[in-house]
N, C-alpha and C positions, 0 to 999 in steps of 0.2 A: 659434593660439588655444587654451584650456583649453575642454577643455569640463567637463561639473558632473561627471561622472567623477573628474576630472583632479582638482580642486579639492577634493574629498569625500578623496581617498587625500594631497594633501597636509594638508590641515587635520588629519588622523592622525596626522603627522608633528612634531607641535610641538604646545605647548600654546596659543600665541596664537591667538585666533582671526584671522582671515584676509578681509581685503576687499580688490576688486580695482576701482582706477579708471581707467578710462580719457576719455583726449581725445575728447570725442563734441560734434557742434556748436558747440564755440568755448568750452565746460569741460569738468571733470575733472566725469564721472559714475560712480557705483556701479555697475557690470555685474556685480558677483558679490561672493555673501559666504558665510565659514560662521562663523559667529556663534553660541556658545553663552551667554555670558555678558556681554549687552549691559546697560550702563550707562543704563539709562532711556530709552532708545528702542528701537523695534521693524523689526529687520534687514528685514522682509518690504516694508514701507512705505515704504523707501528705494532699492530698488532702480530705476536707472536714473535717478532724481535726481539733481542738479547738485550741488556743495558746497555753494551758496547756500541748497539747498531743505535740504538736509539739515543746514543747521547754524542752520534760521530761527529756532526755539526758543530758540539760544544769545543771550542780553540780548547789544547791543552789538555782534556778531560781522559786518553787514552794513554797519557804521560803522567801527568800526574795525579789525577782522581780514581781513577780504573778501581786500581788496587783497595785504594780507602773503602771506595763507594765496598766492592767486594767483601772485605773483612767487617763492615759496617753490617752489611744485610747476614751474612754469618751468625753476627753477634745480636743478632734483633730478637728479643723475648717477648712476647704475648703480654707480656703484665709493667712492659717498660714501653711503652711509645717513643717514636721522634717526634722533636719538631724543630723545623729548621723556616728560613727564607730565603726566599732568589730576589732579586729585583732588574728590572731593565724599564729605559725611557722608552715611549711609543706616542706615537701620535694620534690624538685623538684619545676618546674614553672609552671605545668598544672594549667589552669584556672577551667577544670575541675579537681575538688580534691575527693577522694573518700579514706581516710586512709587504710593505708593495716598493717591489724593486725599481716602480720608476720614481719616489721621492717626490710626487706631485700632490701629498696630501697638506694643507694649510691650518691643520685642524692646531691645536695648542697639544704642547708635551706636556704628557701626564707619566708622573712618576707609578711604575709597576710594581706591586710585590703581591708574591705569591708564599703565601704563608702552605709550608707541607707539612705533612703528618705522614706519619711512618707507622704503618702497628701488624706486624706478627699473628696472624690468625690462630689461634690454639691448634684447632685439629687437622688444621689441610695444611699448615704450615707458610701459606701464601703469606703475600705480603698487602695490604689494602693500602697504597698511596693518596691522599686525600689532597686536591687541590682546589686555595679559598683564593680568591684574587681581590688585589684593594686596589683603587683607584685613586690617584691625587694632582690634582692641577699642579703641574711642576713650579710656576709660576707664584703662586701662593704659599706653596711649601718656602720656594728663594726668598721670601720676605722675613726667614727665621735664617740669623746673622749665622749659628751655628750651625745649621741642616747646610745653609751655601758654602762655607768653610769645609765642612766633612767631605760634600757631595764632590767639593773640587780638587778635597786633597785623594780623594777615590778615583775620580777618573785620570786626576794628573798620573796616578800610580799604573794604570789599565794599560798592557801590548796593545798594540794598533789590531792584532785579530780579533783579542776580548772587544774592542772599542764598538767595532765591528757588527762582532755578535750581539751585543746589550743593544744595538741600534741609537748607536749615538754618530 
């Protein structure tokens, strides 16, 4: 087992921040994180949460991801990594994001992606979730004819909850 030691000297090590899930009553719960630059939620409040708990917020995701995500972490081998991305607009370029419900920030939208890794620890079986965050002036990005094209045929496709939730 790591202990917060353990965990503190690698999160030093890398720039991802760092969560660790483990098999605990029949799912996959957060037993540990070091988390500097979470994407709209608060590392402290998740700890020892179920995936389910931790992803209630996401529109959709106990309908239709639940399962995927489930048979996904089943199927996760030590010697096969993920790697996947999320993205969502926000204001401003803080890597620490924390949305503020009164819409009074003026800062410029900066396009969000969170590049994650996924990898299977050999012997405890845990899961090490790795989160790298990029930053991009949305602005300067809309000056590429095809990135504006994509990005609008994406949101025109988005429910009004997803819209929502990406903070648009």
């Amino acid at each position: 087992p790591l202990t917060a030691d353990d965990l503190w000297q690698v999160s030093l090590w890398v720039q991802e921040d760092l969560c660790v899930l483990e098999y605990v009553e029949d799912s996959y719960r957060l037993t540990a994180a070091s988390v500097c630059s979470p994407s709209n939620w608060d590392p402290a409040s998740k700890i020892g949460r179920s995936l389910d708990d931790i992803h209630g917020p996401v529109p959709g995701y106990a309908q239709e991801l639940a399962t995927r995500v489930d048979r996904l972490f089943a199927a996760l081998k030590p010697d096969k990594p993920l790697l996947r991305y999320n993205w969502s607009l926000q204001p401003g370029s803080e890597l620490y994001w924390q949305a503020k419900t009164d819409q009074e920030s003026q800062a410029p939208t900066h396009w969000r992606v969170e590049r994650q890794t996924l990898r299977r620890l050999p012997k405890s079986g845990a899961i090490v979730f790795g989160i790298r965050i990029f930053l991009h002036p949305l602005a300067q990005l809309r000056t590429d004819p095809v990135f504006s094209r994509n990005l609008d045929h994406i949101l025109s496709a988005l429910p009004p909850d997803q819209r929502q939730y990406k903070g648009l």
